[in-house]
C-alpha positions in Angstrom: 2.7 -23.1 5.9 2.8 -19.8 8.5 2.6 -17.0 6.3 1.8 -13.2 7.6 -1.1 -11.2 7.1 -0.8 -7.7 5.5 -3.3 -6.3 7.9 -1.6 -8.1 11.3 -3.5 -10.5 13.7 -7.6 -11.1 13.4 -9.3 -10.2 16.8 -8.7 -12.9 19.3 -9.9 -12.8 22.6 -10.6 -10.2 25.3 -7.0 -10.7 27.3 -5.6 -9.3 23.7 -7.4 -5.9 24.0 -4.8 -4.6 20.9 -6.3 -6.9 18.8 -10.0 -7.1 19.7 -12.8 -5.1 17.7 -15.2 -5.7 20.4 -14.9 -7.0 24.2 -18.4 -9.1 23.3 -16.1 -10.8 20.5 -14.5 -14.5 20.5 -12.5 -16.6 18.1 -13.9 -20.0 16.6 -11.0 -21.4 14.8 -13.2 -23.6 12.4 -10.8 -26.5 10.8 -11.5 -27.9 7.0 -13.9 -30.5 7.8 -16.8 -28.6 9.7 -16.4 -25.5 7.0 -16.7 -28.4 4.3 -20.0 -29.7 5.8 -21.8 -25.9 5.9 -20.2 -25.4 2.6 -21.8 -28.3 0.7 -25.0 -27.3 2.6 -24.8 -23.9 1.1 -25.2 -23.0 5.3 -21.9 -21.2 5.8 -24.6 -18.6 8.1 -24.4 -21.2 10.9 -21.0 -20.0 11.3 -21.3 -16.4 10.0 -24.1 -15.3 12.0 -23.3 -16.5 15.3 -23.7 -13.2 17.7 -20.4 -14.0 19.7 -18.3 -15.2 17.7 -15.7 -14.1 15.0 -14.7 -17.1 12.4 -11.0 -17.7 11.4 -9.6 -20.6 9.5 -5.8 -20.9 8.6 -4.2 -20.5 5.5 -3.9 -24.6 5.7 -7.6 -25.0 5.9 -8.0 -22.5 3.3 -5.8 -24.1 1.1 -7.3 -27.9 2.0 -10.8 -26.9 0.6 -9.8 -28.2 -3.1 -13.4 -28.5 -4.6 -14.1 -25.2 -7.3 -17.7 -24.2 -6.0 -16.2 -24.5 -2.3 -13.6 -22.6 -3.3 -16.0 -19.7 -4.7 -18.0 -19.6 -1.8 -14.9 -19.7 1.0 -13.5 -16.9 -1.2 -16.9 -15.1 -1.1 -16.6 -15.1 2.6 -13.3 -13.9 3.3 -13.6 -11.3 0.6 -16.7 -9.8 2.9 -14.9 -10.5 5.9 -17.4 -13.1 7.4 -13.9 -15.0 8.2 -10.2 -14.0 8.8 -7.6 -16.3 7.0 -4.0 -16.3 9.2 -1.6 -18.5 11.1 0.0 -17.8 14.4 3.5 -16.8 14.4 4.9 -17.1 17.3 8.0 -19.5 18.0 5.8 -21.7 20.1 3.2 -22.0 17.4 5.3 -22.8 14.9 6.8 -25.8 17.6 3.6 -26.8 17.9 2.6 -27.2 14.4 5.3 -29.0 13.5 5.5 -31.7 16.3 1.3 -32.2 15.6 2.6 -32.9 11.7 5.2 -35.4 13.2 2.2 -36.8 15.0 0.2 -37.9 11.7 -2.3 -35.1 11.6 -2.7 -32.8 8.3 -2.1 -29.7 7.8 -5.5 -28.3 8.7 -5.3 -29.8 11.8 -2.3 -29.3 13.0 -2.5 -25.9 12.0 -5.7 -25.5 13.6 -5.2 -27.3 16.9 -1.6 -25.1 16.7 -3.5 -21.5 16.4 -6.4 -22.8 19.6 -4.1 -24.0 21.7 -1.7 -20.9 21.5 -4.9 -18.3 21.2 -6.7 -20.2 23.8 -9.6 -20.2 21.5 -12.5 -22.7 20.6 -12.1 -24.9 17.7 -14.4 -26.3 15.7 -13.6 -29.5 14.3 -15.6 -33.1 13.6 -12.3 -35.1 13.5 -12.2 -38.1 15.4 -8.9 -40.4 14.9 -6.8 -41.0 17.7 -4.1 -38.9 16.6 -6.0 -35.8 16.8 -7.8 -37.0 20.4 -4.1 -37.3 21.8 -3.4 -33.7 20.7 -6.6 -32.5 21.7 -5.4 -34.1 25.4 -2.1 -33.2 25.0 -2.6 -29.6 24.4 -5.5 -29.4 27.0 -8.5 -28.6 24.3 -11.1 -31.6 25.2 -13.1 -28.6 26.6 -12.5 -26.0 23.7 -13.7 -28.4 20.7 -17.1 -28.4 19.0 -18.3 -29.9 16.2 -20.7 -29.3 13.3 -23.9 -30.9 15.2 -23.0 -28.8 18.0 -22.6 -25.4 15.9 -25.9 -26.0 14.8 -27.6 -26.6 18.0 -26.1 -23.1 18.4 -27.9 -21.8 15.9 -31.2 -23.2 17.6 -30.1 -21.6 20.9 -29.5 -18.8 19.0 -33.5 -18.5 17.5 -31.8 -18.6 14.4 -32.9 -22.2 13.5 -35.8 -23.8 15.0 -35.0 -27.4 15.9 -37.0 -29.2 12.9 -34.9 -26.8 10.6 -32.0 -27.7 12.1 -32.6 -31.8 11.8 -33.7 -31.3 8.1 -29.6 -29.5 7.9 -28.3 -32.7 10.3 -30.4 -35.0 7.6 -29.3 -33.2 4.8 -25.4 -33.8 5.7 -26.2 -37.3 6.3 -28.0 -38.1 3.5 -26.2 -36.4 0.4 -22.4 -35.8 2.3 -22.3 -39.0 4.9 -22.0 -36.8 7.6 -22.6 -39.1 10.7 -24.0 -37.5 13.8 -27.6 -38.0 15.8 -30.5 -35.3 15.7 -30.9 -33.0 18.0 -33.2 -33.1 20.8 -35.6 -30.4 22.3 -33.9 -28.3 24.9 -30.3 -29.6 24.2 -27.4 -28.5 26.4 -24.9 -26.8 24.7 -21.1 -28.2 25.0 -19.2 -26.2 27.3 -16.9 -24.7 24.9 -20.1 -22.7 23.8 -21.5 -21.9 26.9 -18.9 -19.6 28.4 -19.9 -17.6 24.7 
């Protein structure tokens, strides 16, 4: 579902200078399944607090996060502006979106992998069928995606966890929402995705 915001087009990138609050700023498109993890671990600041990046989900994602207390919390954060809720628009988005639906992904997905590929932004997303790798490949993303484990290894990079903080939040996930993913180790590269951030 694309629907259009009242107040236009969240900040993007720095080629869209129209758009962009801050040439320091960039766009993590964060899809339903890495917001779900930092929402159950009541650490949505791994996302929020990140020093380059601004936070967007689509209205898809928005509307896929079904649980009542996840819900109060996601509507916290866009309330306060710690996230931007909208869709592309554009004909080619839209294309895009649709075809990935064809494909067998979700909404969230589609709609996410639609909005990174056409904004040339990173996505954050811990999805690992088939379906979504050929998109990923097909749309030329394998270097733009990130996952939860590697948000958080931000946040260590970022002093903003120190890595024993940030393993208790990786055995947290796994132990009470069977999040599967190793620990991470001292001095741990970032992906590339982050890197140019």
């Amino acid at each position: 579902m694309w629907r259009r915001r009242s107040q236009g087009l969240i900040p993007l990138d720095k080629r869209s200078a129209q758009t962009v609050p801050s040439q320091d700023s960039y766009v993590l498109v964060v899809d339903a399944c890495v917001l779900i993890n930092f929402l159950k671990a009541g650490q949505t600041a791994v996302l929020t607090e990140a020093k380059r990046f601004r936070i967007v989900i689509t209205r898809s994602v928005f509307d896929e996060i079904t649980d009542p207390a996840q819900q109060a919390g996601l509507a916290i954060l866009a309330d306060s502006s710690a996230l931007e809720v909208t869709d592309p628009e554009s004909v080619e988005a839209v294309g895009i979106y649709i075809s990935l639906l064809d494909s067998g992904l979700g909404r969230g997905e589609a709609s996410s992998l639609a909005f990174a590929a056409i904004r040339k932004c990173v996505l954050a997303c811990d999805e690992k069928t088939g379906c979504f790798r050929r998109a990923v490949d097909r749309l030329r993303l394998a270097n733009s995606v990130v996952t939860t484990r590697d948000l958080i290894n931000l946040a260590v990079h970022e002093n903003r966890f120190d890595l024993k903080t940030a393993n208790l939040m990786i055995e947290a996930l796994r132990t009470h929402h069977r999040f599967s993913c190793d620990e991470l180790t001292a001095n741990e590269d970032l992906p590339p995705a982050l890197k140019v951030m």
